[in-house]
N, CA, C and O atoms as a Tinker XYZ file with bonds, in Angstrom:
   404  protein
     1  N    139.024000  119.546000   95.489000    73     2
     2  CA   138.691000  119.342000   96.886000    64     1     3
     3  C    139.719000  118.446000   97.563000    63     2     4     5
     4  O    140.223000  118.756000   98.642000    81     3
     5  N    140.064000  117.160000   96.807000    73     3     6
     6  CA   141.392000  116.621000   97.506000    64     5     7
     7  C    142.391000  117.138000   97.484000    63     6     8     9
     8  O    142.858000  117.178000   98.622000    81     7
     9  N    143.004000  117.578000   96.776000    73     7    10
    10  CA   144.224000  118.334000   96.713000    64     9    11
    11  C    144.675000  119.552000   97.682000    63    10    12    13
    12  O    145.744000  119.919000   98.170000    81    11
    13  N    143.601000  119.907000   97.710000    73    11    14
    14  CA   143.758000  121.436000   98.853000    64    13    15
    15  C    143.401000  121.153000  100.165000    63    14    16    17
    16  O    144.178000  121.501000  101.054000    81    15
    17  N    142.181000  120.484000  100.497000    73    15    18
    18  CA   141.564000  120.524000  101.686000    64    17    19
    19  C    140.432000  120.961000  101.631000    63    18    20    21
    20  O    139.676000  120.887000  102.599000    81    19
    21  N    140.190000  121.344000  100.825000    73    19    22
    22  CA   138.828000  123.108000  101.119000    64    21    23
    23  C    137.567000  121.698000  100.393000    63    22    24    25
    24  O    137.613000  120.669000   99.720000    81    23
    25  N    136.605000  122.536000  101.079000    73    23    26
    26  CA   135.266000  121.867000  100.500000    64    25    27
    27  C    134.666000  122.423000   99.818000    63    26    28    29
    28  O    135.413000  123.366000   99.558000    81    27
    29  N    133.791000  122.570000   99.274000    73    27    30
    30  CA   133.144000  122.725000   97.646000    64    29    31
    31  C    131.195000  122.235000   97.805000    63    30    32    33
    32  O    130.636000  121.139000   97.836000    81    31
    33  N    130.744000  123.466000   97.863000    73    31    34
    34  CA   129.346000  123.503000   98.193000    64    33    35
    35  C    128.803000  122.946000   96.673000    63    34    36    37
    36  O    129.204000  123.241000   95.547000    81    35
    37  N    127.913000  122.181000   97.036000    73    35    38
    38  CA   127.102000  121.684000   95.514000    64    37    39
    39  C    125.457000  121.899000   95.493000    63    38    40    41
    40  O    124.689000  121.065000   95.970000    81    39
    41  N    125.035000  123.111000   94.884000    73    39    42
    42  CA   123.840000  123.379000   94.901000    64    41    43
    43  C    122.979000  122.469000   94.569000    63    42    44    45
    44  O    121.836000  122.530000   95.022000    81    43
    45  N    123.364000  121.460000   93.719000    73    43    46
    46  CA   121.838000  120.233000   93.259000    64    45    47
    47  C    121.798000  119.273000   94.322000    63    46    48    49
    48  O    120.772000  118.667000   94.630000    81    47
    49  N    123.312000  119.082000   95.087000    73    47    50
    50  CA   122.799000  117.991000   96.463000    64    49    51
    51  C    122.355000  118.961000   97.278000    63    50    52    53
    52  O    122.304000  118.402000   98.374000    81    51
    53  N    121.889000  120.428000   97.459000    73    51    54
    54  CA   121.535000  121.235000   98.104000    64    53    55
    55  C    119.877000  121.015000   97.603000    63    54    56    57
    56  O    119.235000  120.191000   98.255000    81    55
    57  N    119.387000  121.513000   96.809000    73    55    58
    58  CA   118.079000  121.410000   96.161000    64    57    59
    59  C    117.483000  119.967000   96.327000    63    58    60    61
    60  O    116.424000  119.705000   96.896000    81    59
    61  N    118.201000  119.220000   95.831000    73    59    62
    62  CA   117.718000  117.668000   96.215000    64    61    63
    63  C    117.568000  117.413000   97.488000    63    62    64    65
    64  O    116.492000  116.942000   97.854000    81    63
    65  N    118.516000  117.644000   98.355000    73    63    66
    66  CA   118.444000  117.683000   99.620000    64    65    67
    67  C    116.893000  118.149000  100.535000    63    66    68    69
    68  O    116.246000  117.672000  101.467000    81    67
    69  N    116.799000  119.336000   99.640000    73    67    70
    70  CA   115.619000  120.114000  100.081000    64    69    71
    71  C    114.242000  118.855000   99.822000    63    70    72    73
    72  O    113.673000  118.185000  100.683000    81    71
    73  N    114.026000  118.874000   98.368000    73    71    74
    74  CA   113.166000  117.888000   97.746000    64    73    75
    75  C    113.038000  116.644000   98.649000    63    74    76    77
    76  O    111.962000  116.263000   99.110000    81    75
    77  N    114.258000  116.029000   98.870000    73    75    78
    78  CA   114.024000  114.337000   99.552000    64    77    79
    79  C    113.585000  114.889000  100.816000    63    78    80    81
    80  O    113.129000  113.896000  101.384000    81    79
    81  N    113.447000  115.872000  101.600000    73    79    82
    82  CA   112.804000  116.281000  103.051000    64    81    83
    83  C    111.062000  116.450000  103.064000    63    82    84    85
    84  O    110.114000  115.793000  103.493000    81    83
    85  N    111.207000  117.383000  102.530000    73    83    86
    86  CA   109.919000  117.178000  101.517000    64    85    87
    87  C    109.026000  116.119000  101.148000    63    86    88    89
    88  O    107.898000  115.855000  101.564000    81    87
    89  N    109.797000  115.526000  100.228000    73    87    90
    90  CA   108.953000  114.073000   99.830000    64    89    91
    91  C    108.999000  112.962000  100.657000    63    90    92    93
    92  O    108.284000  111.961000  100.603000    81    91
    93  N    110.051000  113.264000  101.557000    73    91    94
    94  CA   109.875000  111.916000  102.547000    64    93    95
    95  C    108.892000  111.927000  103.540000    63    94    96    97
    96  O    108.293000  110.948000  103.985000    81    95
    97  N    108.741000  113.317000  103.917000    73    95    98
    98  CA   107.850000  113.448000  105.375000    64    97    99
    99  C    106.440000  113.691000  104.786000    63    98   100   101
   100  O    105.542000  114.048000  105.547000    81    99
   101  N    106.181000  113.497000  103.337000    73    99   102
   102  CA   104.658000  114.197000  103.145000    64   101   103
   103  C    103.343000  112.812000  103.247000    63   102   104   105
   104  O    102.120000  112.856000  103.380000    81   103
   105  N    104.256000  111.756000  103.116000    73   103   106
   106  CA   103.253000  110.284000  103.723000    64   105   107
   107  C    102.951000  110.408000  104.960000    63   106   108   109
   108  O    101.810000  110.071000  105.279000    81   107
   109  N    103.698000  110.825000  105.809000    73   107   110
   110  CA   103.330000  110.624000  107.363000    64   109   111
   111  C    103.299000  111.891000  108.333000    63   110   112   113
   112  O    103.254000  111.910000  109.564000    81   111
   113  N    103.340000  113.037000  107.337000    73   111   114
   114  CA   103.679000  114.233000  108.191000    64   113   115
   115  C    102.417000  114.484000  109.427000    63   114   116   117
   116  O    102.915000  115.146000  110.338000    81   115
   117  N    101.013000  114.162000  109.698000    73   115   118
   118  CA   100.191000  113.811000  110.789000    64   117   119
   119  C    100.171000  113.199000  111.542000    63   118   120   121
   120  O     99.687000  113.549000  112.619000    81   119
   121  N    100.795000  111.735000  111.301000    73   119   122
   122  CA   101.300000  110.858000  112.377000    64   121   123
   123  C    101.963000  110.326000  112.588000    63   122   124   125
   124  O    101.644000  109.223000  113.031000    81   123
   125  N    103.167000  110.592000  112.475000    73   123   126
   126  CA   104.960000  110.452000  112.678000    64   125   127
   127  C    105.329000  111.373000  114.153000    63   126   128   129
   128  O    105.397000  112.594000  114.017000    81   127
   129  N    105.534000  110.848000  115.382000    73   127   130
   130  CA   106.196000  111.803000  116.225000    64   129   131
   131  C    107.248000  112.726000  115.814000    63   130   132   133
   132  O    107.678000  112.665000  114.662000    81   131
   133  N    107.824000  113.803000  116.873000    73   131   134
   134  CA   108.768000  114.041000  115.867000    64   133   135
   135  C    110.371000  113.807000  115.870000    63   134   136   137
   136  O    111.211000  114.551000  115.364000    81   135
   137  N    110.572000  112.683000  116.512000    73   135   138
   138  CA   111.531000  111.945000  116.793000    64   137   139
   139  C    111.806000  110.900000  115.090000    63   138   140   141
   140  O    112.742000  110.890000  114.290000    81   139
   141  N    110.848000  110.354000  115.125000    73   139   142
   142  CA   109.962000  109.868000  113.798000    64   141   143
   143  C    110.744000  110.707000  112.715000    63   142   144   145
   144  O    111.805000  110.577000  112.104000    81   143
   145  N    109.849000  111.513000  112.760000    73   143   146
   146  CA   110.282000  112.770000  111.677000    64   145   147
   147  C    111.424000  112.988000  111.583000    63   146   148   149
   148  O    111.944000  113.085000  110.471000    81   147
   149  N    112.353000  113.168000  113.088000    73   147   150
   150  CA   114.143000  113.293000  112.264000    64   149   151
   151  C    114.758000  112.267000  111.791000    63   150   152   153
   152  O    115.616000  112.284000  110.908000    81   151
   153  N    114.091000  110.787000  112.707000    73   151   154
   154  CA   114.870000  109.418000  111.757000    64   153   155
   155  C    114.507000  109.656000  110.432000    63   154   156   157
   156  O    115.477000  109.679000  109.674000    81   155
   157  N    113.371000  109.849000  109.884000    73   155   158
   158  CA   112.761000  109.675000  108.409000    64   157   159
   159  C    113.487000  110.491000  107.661000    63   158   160   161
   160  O    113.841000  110.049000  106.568000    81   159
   161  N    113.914000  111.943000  108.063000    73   159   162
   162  CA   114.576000  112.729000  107.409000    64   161   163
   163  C    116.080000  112.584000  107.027000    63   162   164   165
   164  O    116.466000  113.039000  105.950000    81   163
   165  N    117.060000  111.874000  108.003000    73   163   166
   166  CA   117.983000  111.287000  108.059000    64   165   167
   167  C    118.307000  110.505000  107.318000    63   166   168   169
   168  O    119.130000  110.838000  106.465000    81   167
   169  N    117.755000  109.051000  107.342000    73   167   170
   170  CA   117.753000  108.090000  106.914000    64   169   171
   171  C    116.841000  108.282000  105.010000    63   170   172   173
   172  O    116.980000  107.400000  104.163000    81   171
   173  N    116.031000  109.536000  104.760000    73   171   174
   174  CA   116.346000  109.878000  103.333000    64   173   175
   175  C    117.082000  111.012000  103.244000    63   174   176   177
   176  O    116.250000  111.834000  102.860000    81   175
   177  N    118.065000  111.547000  103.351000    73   175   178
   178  CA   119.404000  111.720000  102.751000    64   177   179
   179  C    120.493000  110.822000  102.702000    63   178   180   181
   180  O    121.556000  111.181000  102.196000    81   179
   181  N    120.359000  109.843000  103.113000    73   179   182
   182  CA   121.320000  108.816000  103.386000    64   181   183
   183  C    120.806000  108.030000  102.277000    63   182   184   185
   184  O    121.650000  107.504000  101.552000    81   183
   185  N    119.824000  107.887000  102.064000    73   183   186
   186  CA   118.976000  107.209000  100.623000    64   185   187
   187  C    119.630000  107.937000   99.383000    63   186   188   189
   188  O    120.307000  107.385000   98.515000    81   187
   189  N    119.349000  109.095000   99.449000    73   187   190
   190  CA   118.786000  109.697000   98.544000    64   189   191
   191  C    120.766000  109.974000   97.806000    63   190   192   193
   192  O    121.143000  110.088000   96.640000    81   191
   193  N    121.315000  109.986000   98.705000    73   191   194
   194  CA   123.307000  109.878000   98.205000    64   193   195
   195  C    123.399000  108.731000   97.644000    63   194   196   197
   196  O    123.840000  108.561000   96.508000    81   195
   197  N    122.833000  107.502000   98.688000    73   195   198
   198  CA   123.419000  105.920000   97.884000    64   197   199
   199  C    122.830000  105.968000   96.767000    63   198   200   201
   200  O    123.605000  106.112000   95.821000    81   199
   201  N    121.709000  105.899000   96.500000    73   199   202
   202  CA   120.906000  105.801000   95.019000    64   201   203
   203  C    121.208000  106.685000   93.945000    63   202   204   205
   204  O    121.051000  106.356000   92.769000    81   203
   205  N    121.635000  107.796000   94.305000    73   203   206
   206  CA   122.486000  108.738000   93.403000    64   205   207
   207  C    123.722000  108.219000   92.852000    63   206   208   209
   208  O    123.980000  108.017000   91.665000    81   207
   209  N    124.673000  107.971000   94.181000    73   207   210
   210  CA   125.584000  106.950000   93.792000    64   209   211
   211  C    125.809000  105.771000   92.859000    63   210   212   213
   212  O    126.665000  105.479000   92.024000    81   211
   213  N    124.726000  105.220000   93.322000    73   211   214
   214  CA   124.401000  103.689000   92.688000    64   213   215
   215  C    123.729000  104.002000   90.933000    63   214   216   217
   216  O    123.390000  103.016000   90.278000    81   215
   217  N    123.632000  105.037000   90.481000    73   215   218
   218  CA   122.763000  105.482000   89.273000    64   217   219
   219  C    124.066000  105.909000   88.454000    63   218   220   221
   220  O    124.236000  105.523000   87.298000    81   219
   221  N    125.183000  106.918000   89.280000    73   219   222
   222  CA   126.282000  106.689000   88.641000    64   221   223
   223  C    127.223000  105.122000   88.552000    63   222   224   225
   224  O    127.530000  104.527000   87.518000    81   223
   225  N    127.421000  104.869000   89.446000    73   223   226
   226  CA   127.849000  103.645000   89.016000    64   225   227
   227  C    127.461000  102.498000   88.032000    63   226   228   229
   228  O    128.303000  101.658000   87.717000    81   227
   229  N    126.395000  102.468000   87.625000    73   227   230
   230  CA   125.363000  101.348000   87.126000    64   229   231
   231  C    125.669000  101.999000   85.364000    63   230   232   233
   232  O    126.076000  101.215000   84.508000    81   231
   233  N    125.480000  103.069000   85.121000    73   231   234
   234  CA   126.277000  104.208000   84.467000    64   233   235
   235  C    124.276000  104.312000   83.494000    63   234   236   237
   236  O    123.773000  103.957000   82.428000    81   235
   237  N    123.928000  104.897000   84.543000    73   235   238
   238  CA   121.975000  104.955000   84.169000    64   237   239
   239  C    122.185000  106.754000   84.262000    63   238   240   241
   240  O    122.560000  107.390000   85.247000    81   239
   241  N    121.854000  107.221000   83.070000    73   239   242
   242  CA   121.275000  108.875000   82.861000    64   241   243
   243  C    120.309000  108.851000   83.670000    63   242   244   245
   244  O    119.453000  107.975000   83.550000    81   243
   245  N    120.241000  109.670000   84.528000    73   243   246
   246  CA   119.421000  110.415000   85.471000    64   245   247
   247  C    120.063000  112.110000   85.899000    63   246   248   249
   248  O    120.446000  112.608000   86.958000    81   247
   249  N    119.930000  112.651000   84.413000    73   247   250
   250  CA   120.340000  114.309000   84.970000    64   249   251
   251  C    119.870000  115.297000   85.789000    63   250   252   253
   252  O    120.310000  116.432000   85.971000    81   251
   253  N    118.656000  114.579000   86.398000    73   251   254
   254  CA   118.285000  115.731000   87.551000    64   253   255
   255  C    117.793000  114.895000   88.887000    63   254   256   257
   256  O    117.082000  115.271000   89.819000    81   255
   257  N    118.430000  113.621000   88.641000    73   255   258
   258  CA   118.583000  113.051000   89.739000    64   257   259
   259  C    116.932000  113.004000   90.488000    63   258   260   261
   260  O    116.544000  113.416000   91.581000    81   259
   261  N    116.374000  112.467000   89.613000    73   259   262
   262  CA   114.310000  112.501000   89.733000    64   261   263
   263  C    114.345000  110.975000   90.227000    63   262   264   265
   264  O    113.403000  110.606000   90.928000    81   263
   265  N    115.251000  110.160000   89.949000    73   263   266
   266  CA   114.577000  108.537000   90.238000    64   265   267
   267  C    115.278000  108.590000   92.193000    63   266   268   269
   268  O    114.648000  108.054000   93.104000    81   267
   269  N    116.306000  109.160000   92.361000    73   267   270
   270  CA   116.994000  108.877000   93.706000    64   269   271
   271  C    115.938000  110.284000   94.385000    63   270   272   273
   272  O    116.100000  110.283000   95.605000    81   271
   273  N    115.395000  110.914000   94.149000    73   271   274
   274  CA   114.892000  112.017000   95.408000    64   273   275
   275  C    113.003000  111.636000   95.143000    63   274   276   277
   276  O    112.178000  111.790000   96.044000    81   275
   277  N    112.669000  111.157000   93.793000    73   275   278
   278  CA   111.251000  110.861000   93.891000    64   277   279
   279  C    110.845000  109.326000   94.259000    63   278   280   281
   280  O    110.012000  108.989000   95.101000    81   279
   281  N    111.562000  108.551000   93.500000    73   279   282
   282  CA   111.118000  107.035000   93.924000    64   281   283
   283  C    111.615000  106.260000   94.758000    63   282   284   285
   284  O    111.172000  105.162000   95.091000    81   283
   285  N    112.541000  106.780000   95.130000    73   283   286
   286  CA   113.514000  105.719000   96.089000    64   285   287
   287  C    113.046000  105.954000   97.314000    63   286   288   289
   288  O    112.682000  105.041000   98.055000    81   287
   289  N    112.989000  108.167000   97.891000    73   287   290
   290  CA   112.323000  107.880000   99.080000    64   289   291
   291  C    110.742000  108.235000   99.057000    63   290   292   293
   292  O    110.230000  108.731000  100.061000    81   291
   293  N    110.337000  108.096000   98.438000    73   291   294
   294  CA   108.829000  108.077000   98.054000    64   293   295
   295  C    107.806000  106.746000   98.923000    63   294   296   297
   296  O    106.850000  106.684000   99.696000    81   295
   297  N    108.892000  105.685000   98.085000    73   295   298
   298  CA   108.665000  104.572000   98.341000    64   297   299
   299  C    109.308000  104.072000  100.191000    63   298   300   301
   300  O    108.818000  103.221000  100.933000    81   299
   301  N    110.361000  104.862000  100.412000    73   299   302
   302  CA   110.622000  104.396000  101.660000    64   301   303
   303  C    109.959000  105.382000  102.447000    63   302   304   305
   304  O    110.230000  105.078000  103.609000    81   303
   305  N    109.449000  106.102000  102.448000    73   303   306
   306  CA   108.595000  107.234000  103.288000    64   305   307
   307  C    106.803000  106.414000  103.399000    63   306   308   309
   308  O    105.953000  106.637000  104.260000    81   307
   309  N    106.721000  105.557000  102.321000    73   307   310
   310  CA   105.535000  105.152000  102.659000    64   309   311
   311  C    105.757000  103.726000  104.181000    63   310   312   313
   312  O    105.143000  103.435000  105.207000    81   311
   313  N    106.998000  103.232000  103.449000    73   311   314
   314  CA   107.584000  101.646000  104.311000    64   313   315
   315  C    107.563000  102.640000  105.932000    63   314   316   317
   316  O    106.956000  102.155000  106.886000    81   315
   317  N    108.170000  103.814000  106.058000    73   315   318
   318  CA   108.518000  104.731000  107.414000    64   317   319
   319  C    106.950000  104.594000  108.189000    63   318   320   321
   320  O    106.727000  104.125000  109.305000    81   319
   321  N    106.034000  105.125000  107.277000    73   319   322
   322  CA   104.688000  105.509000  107.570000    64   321   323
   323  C    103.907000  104.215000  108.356000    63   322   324   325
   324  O    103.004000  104.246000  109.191000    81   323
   325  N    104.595000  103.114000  107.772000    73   323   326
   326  CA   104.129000  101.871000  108.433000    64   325   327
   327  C    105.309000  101.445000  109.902000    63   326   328   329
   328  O    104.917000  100.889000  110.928000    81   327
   329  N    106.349000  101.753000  109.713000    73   327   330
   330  CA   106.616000  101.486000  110.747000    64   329   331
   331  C    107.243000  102.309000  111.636000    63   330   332   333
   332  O    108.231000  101.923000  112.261000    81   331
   333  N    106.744000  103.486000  111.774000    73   331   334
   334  CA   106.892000  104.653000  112.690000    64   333   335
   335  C    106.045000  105.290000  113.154000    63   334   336   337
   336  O    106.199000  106.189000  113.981000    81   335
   337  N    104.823000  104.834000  112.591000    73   335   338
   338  CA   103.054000  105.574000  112.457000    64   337   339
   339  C    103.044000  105.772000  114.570000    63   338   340   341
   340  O    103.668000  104.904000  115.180000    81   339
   341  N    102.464000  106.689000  115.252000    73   339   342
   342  CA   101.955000  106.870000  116.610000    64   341   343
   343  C    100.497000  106.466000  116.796000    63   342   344   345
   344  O     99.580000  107.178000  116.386000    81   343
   345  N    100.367000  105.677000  117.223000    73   343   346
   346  CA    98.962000  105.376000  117.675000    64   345   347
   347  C     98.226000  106.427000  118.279000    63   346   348   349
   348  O     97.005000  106.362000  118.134000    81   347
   349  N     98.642000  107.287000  118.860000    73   347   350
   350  CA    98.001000  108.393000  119.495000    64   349   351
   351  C     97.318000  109.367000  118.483000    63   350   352   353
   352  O     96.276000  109.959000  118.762000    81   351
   353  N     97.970000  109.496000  117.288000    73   351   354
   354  CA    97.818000  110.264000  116.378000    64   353   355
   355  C     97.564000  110.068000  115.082000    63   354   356   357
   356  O     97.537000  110.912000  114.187000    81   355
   357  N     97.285000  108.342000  114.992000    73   355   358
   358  CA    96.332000  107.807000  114.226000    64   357   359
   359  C     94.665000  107.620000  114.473000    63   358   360   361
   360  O     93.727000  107.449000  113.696000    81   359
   361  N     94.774000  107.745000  116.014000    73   359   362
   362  CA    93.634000  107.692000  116.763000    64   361   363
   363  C     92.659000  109.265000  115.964000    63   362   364   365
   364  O     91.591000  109.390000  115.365000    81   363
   365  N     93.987000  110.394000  116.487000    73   363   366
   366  CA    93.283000  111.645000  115.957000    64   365   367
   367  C     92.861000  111.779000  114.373000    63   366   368   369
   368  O     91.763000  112.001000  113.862000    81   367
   369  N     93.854000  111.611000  113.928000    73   367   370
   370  CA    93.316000  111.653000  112.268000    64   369   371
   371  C     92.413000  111.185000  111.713000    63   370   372   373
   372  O     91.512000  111.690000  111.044000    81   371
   373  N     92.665000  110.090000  112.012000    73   371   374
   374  CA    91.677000  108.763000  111.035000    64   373   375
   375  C     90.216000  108.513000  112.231000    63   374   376   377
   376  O     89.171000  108.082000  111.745000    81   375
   377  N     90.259000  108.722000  113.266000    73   375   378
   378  CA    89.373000  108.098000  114.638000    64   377   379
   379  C     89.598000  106.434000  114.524000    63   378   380   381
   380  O     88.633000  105.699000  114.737000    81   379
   381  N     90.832000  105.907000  114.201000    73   379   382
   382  CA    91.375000  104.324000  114.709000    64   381   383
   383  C     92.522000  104.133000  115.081000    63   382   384   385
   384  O     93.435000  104.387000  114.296000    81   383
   385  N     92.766000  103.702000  116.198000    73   383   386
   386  CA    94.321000  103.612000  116.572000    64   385   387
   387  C     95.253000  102.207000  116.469000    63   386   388   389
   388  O     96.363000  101.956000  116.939000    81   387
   389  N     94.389000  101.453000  115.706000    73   387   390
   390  CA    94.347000  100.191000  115.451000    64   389   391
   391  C     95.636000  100.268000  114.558000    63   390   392   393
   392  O     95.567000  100.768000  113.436000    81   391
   393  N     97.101000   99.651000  115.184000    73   391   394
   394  CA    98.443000   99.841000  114.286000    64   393   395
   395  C     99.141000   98.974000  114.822000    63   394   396   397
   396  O     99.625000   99.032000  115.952000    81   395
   397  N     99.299000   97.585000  113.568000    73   395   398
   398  CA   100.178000   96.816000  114.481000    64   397   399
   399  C    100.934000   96.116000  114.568000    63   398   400   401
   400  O    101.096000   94.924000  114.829000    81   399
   401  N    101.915000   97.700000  114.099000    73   399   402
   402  CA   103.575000   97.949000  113.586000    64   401   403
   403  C    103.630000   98.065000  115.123000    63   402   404
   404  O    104.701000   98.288000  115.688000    81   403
């Protein structure tokens, strides 16, 4: 890829990719606007590279790359849920709009 120019499609950051969308939006997918929803989605692929990164570097086996797409944004999709939650649409779900992120 450096040498030539040309880019080079990688099906497991493709699949993972898929997965961290998935697992990030399934804490808050009822009451996340959907403004919400594209930061959350964003901000885990941007997760979900560093922690991949950081797993090679650290030099930690992770061959299917399960700790950077399940726990890393798992855990930040719940932190999102708290501070992106819509009152309007906590109101609907739950009947309390009481949020006070």
């Amino acid at each position: 890829e450096q040498k030539t120019g040309e880019s080079t499609f990688n099906l497991n950051y493709a699949n993972n990719g898929c997965l961290v969308g998935l697992i990030f939006i399934t804490a808050g997918c009822a009451i996340l606007e959907p403004w919400a929803a594209i930061v959350t989605g964003f901000s885990g692929g941007l997760l979900y590279l560093g922690v991949s990164t950081l797993l090679v570097w650290l030099w930690l086996d992770d061959a299917v790359d399960a700790i950077p797409v399940h726990m890393s944004n798992g855990v930040w999709g719940l932190f999102n849920v708290g501070l992106l939650a819509s009152t309007n649409h906590l109101g609907a779900v739950y009947g309390c709009s009481e949020h006070p992120g």
